[in-house]
mmCIF file of the N, C-alpha and C atoms, coordinates in Angstrom:
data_MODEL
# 
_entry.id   MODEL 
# 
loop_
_atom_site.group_PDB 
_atom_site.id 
_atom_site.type_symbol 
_atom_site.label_atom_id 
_atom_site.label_alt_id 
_atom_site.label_comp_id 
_atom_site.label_asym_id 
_atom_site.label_entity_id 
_atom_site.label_seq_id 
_atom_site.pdbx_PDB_ins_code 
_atom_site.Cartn_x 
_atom_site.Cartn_y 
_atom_site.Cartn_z 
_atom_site.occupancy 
_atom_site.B_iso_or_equiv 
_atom_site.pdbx_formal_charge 
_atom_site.auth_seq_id 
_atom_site.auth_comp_id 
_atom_site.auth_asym_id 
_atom_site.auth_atom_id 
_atom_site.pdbx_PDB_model_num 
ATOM 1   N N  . UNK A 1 1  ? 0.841   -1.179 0.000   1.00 0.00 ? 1  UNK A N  1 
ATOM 2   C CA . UNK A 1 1  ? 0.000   0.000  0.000   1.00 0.00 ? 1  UNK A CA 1 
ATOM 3   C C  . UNK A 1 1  ? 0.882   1.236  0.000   1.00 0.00 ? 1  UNK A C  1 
ATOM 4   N N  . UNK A 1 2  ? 0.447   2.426  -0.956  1.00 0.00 ? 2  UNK A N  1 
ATOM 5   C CA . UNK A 1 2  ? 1.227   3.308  -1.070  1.00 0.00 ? 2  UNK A CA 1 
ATOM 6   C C  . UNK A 1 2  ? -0.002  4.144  -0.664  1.00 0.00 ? 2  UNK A C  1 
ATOM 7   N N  . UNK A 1 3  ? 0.507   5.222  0.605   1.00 0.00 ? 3  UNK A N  1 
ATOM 8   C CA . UNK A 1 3  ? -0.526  6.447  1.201   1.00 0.00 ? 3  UNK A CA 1 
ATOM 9   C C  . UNK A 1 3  ? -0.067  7.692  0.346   1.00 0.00 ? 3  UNK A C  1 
ATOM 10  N N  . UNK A 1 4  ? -0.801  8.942  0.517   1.00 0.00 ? 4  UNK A N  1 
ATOM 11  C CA . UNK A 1 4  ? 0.170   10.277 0.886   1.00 0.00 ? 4  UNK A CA 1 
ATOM 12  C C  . UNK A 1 4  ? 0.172   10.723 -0.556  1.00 0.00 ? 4  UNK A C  1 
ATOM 13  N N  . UNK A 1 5  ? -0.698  10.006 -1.554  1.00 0.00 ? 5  UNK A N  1 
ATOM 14  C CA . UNK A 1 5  ? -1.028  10.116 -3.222  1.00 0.00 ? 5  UNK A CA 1 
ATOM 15  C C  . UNK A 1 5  ? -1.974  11.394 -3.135  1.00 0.00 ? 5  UNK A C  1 
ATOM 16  N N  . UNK A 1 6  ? -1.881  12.366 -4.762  1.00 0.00 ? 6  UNK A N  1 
ATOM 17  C CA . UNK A 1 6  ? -3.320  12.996 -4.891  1.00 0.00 ? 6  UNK A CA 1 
ATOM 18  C C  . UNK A 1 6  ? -3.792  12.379 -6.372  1.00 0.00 ? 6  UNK A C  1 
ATOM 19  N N  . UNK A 1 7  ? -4.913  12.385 -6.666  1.00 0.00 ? 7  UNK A N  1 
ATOM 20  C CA . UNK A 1 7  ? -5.217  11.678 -8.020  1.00 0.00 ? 7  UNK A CA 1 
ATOM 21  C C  . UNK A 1 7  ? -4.868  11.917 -9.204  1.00 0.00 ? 7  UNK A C  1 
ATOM 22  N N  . UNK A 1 8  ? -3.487  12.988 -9.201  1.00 0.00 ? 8  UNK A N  1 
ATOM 23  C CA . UNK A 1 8  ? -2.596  13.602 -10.486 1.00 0.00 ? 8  UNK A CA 1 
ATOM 24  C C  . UNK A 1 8  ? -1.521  12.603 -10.464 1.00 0.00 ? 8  UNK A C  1 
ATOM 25  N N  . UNK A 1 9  ? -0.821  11.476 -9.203  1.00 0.00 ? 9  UNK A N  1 
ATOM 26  C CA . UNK A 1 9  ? 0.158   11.039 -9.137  1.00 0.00 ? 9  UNK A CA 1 
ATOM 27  C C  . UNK A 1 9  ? 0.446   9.946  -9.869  1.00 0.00 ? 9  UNK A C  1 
ATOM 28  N N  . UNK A 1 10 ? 1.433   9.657  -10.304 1.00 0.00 ? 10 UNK A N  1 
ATOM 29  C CA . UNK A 1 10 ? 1.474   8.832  -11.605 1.00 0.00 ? 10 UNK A CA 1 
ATOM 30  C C  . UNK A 1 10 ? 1.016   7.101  -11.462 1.00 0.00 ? 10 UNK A C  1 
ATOM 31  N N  . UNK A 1 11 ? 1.332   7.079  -9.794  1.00 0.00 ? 11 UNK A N  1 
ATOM 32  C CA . UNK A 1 11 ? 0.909   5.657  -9.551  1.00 0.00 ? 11 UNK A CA 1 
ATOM 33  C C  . UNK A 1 11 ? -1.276  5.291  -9.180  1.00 0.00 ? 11 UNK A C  1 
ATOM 34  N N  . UNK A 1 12 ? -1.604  6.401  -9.343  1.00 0.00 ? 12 UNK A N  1 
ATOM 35  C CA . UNK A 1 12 ? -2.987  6.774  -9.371  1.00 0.00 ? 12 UNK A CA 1 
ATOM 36  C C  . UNK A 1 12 ? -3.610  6.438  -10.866 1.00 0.00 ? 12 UNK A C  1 
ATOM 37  N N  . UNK A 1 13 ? -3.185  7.491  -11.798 1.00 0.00 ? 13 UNK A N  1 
ATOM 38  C CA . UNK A 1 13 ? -3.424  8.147  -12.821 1.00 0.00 ? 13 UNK A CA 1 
ATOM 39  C C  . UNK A 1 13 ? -3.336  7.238  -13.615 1.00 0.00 ? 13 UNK A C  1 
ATOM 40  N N  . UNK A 1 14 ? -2.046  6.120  -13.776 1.00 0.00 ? 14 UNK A N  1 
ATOM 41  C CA . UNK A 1 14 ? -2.478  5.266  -14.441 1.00 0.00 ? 14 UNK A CA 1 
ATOM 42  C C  . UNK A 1 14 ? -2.782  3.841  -14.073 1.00 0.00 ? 14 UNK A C  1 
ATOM 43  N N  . UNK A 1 15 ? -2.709  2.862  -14.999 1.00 0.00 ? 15 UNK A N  1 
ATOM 44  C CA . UNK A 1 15 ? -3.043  1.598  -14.531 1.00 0.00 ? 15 UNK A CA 1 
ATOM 45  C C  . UNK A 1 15 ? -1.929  1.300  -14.223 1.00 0.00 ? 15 UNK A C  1 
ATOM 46  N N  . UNK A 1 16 ? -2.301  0.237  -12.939 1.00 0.00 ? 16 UNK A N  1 
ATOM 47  C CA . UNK A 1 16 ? -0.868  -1.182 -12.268 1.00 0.00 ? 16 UNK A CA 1 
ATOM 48  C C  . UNK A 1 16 ? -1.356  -1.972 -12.549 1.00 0.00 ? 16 UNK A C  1 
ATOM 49  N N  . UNK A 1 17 ? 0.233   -2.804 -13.132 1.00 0.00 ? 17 UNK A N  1 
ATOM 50  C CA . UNK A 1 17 ? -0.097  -4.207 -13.061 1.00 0.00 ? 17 UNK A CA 1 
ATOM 51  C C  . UNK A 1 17 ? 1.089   -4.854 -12.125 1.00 0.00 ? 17 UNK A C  1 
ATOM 52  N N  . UNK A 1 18 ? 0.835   -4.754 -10.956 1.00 0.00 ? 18 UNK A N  1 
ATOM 53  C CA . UNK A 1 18 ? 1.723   -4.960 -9.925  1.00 0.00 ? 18 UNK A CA 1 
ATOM 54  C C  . UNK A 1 18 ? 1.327   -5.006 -8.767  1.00 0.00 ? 18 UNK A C  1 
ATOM 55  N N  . UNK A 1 19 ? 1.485   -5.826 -7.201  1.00 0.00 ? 19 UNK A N  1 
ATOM 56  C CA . UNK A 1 19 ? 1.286   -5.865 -6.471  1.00 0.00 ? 19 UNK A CA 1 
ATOM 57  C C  . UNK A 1 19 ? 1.254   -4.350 -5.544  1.00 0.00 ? 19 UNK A C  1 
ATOM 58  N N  . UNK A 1 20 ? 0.514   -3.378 -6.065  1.00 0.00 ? 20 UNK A N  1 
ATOM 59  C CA . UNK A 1 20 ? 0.453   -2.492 -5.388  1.00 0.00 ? 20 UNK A CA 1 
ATOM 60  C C  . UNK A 1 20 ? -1.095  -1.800 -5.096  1.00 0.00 ? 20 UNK A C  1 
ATOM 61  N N  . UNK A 1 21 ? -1.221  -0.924 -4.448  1.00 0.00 ? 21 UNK A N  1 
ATOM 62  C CA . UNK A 1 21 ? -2.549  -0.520 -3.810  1.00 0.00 ? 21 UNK A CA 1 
ATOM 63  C C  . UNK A 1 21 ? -2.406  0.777  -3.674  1.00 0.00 ? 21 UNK A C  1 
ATOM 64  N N  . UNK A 1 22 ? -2.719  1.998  -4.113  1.00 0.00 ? 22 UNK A N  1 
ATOM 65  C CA . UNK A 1 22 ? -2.257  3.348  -3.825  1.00 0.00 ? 22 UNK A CA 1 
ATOM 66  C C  . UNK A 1 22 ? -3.813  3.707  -2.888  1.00 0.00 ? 22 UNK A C  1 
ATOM 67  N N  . UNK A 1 23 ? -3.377  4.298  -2.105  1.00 0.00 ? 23 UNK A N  1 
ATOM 68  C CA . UNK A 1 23 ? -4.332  5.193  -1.311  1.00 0.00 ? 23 UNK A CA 1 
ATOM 69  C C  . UNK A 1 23 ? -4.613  6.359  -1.188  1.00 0.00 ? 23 UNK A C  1 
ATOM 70  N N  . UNK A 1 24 ? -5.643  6.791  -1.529  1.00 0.00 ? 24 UNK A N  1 
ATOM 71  C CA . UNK A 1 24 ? -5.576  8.635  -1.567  1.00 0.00 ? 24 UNK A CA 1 
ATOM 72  C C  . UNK A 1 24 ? -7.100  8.561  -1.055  1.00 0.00 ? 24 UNK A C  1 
ATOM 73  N N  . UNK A 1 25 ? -6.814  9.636  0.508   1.00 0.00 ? 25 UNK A N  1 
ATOM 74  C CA . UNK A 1 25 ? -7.945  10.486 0.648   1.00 0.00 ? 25 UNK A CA 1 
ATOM 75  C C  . UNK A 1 25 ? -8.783  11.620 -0.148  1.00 0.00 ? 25 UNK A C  1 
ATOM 76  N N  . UNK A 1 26 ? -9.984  11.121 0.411   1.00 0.00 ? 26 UNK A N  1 
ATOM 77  C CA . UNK A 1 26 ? -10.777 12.201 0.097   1.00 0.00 ? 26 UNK A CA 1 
ATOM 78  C C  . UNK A 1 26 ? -11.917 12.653 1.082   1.00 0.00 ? 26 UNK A C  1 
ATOM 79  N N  . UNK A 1 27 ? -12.596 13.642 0.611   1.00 0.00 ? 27 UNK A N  1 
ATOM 80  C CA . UNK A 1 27 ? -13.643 14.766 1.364   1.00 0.00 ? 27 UNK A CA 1 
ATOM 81  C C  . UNK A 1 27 ? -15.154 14.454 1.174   1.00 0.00 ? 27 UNK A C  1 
ATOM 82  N N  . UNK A 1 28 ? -14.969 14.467 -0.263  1.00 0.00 ? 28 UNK A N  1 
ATOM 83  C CA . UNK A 1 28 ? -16.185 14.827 -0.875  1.00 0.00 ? 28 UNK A CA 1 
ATOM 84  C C  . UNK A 1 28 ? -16.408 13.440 -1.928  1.00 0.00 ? 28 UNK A C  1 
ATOM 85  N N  . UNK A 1 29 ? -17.553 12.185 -1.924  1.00 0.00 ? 29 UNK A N  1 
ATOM 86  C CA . UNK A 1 29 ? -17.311 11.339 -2.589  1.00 0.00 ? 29 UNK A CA 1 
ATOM 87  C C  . UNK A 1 29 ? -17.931 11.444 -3.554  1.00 0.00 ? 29 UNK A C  1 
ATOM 88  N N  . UNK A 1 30 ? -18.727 12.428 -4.322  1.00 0.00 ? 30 UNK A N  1 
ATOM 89  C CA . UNK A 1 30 ? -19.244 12.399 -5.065  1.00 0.00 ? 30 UNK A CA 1 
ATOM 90  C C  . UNK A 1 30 ? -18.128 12.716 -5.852  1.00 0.00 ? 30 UNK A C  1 
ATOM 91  N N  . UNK A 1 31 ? -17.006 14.027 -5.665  1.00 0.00 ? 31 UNK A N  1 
ATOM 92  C CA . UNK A 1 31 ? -15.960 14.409 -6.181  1.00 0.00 ? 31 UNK A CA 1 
ATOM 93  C C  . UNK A 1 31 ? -15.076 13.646 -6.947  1.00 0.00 ? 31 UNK A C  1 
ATOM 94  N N  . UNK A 1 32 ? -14.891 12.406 -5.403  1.00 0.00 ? 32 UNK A N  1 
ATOM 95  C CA . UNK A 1 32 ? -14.327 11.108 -6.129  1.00 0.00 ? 32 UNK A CA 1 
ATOM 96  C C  . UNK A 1 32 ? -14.133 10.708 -7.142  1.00 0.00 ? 32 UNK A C  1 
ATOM 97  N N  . UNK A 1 33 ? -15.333 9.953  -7.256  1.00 0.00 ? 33 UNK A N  1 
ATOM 98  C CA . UNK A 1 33 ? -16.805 8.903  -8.473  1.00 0.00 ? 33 UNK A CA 1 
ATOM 99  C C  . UNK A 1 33 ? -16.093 9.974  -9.798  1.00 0.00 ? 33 UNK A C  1 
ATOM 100 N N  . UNK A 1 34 ? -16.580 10.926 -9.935  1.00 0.00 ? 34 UNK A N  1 
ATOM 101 C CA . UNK A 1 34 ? -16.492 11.641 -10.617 1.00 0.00 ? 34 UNK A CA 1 
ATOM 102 C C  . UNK A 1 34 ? -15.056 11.837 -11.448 1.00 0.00 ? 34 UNK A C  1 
ATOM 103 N N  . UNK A 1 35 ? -14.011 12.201 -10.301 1.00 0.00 ? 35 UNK A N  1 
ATOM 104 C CA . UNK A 1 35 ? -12.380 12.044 -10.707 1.00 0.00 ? 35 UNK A CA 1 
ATOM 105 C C  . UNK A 1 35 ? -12.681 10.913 -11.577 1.00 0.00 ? 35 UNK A C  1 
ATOM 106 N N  . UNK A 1 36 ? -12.678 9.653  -10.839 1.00 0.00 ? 36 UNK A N  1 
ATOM 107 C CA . UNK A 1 36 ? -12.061 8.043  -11.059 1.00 0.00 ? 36 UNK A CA 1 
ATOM 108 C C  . UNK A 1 36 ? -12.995 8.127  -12.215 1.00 0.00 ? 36 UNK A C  1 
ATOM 109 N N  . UNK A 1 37 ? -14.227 8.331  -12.663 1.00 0.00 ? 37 UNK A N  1 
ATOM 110 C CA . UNK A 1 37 ? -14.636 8.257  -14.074 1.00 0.00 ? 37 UNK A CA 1 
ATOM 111 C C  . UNK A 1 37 ? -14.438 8.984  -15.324 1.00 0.00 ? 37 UNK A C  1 
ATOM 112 N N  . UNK A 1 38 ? -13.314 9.741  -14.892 1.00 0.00 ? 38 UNK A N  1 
ATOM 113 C CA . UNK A 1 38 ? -12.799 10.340 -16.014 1.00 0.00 ? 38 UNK A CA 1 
ATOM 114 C C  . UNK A 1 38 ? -12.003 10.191 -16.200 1.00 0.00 ? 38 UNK A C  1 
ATOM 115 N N  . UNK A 1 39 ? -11.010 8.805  -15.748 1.00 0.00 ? 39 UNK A N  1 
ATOM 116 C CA . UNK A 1 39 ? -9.684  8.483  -15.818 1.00 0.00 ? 39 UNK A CA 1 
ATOM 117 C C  . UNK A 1 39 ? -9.493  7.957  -17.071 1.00 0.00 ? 39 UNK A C  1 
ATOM 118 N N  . UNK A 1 40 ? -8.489  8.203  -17.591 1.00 0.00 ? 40 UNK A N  1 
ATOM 119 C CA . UNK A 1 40 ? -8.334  7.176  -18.904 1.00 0.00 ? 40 UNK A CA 1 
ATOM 120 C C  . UNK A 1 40 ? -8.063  5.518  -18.751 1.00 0.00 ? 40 UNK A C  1 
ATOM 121 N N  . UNK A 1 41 ? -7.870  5.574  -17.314 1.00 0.00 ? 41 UNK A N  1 
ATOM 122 C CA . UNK A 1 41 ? -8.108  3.603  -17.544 1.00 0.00 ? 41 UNK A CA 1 
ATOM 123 C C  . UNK A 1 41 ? -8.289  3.450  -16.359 1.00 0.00 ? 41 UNK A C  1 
ATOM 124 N N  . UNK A 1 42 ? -9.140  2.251  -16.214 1.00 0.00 ? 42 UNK A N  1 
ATOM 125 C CA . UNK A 1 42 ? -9.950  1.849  -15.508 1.00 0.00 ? 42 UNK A CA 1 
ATOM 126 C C  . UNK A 1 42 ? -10.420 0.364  -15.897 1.00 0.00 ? 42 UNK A C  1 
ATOM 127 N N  . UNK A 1 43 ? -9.696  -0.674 -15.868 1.00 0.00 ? 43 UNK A N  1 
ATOM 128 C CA . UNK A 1 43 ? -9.665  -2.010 -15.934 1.00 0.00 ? 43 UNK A CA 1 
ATOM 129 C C  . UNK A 1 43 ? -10.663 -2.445 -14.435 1.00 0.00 ? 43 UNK A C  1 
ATOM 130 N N  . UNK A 1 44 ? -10.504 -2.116 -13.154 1.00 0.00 ? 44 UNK A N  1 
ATOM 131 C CA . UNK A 1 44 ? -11.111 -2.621 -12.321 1.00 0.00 ? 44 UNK A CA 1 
ATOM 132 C C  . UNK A 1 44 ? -11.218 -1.303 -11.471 1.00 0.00 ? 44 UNK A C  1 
ATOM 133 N N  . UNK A 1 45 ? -11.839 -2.037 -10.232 1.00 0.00 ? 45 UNK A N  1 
ATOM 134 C CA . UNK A 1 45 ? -12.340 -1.077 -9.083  1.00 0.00 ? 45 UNK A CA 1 
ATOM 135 C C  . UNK A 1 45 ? -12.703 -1.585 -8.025  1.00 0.00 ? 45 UNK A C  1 
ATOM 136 N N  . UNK A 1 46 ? -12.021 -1.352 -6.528  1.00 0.00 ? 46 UNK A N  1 
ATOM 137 C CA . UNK A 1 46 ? -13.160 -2.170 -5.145  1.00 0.00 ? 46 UNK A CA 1 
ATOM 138 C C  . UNK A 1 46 ? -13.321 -1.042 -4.476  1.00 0.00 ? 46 UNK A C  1 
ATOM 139 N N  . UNK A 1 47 ? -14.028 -1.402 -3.647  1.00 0.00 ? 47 UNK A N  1 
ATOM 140 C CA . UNK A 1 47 ? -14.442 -0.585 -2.299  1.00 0.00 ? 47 UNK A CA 1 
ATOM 141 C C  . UNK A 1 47 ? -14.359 -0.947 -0.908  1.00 0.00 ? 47 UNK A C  1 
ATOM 142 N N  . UNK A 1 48 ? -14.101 -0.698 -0.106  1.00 0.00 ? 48 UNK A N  1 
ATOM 143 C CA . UNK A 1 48 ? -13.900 -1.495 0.927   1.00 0.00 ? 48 UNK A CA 1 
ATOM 144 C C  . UNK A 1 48 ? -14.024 0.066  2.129   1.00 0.00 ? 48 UNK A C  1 
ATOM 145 N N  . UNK A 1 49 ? -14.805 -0.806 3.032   1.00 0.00 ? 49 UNK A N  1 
ATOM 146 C CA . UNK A 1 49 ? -15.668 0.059  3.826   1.00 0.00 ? 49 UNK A CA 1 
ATOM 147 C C  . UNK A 1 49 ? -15.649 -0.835 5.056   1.00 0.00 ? 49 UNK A C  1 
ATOM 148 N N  . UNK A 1 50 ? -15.717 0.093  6.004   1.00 0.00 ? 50 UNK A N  1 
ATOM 149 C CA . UNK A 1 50 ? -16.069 -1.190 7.487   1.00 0.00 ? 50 UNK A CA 1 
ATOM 150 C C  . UNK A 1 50 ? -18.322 -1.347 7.405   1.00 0.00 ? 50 UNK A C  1 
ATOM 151 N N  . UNK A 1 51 ? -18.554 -0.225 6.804   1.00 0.00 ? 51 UNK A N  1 
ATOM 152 C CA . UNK A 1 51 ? -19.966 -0.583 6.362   1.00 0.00 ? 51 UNK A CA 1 
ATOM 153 C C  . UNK A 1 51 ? -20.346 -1.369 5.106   1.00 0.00 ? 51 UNK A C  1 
ATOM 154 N N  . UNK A 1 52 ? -20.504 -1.913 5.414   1.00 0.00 ? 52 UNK A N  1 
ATOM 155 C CA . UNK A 1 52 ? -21.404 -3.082 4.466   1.00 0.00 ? 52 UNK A CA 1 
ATOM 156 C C  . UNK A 1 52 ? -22.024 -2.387 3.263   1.00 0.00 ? 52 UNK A C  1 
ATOM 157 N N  . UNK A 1 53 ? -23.534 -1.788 3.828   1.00 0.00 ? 53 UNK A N  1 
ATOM 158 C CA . UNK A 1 53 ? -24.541 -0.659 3.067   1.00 0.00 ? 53 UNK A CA 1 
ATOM 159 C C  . UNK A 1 53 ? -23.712 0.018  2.531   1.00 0.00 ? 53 UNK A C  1 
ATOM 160 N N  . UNK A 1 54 ? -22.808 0.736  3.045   1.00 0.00 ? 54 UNK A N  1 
ATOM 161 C CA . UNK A 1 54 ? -22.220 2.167  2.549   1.00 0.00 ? 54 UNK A CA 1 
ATOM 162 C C  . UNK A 1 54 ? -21.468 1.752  1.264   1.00 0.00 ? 54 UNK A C  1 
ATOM 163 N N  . UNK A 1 55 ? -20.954 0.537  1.524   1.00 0.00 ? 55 UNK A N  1 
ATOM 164 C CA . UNK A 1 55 ? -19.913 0.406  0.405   1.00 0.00 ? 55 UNK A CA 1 
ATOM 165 C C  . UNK A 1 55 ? -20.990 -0.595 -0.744  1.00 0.00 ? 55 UNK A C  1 
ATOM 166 N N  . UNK A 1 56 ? -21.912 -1.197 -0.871  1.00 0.00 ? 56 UNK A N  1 
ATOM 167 C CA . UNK A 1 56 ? -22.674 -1.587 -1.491  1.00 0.00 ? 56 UNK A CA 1 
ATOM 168 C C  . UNK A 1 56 ? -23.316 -0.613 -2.309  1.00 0.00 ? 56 UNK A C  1 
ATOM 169 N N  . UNK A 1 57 ? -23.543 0.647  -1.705  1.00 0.00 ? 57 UNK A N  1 
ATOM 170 C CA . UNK A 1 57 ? -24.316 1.834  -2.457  1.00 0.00 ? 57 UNK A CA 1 
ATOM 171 C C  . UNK A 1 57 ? -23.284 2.716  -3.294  1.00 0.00 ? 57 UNK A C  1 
ATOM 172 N N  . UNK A 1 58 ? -22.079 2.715  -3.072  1.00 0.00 ? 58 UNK A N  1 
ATOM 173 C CA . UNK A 1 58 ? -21.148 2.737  -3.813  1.00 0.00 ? 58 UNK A CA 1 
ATOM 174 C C  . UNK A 1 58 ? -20.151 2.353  -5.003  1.00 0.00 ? 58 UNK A C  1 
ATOM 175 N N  . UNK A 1 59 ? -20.526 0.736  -4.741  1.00 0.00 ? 59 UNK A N  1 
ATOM 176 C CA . UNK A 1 59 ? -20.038 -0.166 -5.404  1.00 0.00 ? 59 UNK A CA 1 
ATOM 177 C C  . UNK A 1 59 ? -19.958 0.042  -6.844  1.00 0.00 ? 59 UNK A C  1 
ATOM 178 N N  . UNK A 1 60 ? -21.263 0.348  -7.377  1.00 0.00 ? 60 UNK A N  1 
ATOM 179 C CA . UNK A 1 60 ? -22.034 0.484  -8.673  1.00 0.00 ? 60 UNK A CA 1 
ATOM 180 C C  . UNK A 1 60 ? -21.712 1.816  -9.392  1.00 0.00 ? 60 UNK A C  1 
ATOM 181 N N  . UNK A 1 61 ? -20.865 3.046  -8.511  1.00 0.00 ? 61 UNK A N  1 
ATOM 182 C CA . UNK A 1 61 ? -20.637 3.832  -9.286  1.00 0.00 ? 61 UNK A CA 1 
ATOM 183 C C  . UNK A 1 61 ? -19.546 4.025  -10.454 1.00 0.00 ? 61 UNK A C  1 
ATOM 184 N N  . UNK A 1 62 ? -18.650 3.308  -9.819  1.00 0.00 ? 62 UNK A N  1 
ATOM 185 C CA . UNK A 1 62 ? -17.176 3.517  -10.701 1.00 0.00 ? 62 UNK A CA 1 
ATOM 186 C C  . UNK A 1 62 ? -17.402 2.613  -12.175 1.00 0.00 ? 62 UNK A C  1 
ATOM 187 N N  . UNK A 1 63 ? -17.146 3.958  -12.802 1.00 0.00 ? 63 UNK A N  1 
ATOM 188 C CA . UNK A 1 63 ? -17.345 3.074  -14.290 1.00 0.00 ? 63 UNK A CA 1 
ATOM 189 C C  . UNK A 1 63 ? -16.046 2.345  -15.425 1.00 0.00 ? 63 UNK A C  1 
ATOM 190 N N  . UNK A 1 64 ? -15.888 0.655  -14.693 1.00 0.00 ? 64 UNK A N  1 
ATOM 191 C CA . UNK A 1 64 ? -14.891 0.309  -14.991 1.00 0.00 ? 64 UNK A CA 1 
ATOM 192 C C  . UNK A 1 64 ? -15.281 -1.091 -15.382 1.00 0.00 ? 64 UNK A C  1 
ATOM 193 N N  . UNK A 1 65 ? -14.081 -1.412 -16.137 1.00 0.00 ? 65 UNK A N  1 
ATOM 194 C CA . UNK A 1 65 ? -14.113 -2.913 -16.861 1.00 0.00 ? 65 UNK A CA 1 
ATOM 195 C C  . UNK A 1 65 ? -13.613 -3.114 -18.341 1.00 0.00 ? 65 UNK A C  1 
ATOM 196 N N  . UNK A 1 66 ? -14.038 -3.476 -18.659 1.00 0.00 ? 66 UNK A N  1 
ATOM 197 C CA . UNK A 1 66 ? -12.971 -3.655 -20.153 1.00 0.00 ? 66 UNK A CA 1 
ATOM 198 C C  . UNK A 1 66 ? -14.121 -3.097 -21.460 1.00 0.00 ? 66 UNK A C  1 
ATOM 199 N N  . UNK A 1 67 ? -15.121 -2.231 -21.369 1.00 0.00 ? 67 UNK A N  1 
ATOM 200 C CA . UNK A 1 67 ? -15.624 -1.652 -22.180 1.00 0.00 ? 67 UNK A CA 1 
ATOM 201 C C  . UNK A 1 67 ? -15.146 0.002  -22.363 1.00 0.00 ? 67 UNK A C  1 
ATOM 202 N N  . UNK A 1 68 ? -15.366 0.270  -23.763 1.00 0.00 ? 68 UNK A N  1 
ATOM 203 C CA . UNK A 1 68 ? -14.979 1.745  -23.924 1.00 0.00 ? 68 UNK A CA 1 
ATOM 204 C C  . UNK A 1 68 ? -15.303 2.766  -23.371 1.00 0.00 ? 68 UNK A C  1 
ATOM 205 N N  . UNK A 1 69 ? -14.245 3.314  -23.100 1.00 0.00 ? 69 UNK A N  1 
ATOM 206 C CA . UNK A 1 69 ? -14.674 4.887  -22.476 1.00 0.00 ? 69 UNK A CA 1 
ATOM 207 C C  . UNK A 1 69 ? -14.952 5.734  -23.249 1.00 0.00 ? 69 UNK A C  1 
ATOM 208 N N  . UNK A 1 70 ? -14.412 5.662  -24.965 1.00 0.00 ? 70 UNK A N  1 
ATOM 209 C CA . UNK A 1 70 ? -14.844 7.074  -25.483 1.00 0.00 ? 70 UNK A CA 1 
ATOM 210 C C  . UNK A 1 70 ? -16.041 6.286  -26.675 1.00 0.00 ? 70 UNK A C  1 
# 
């Protein structure tokens, strides 16, 4: 796990294919959703929450997988 990222940082921004996990806070999650769906790649996505609900209602936003973005 790499902390202490903002979503411009290169290990963010693009895709890993490597045993790594970058972590970057945030404030505002709609802000988030929003960043992460305008990324140019986006192969996968989790969520992980100590709430169950919270992260279930979340789950469904990030728009990722192996279909086109543009």
């Amino acid at each position: 796990m790499v902390s202490g990222l903002n979503d411009t940082a290169r290990l963010v921004a693009e895709e890993q294919f490597g045993p790594v996990l970058p972590i970057v806070s945030y404030t505002h999650l709609d802000a988030v959703i929003e960043t992460l769906n305008c990324q140019e790649y986006g192969l996968g996505a989790s969520v992980w929450s100590a709430d169950p609900e919270a992260a279930e209602s979340v789950a469904g936003r990030p728009q990722v997988g192996s279909w086109s973005r543009r």
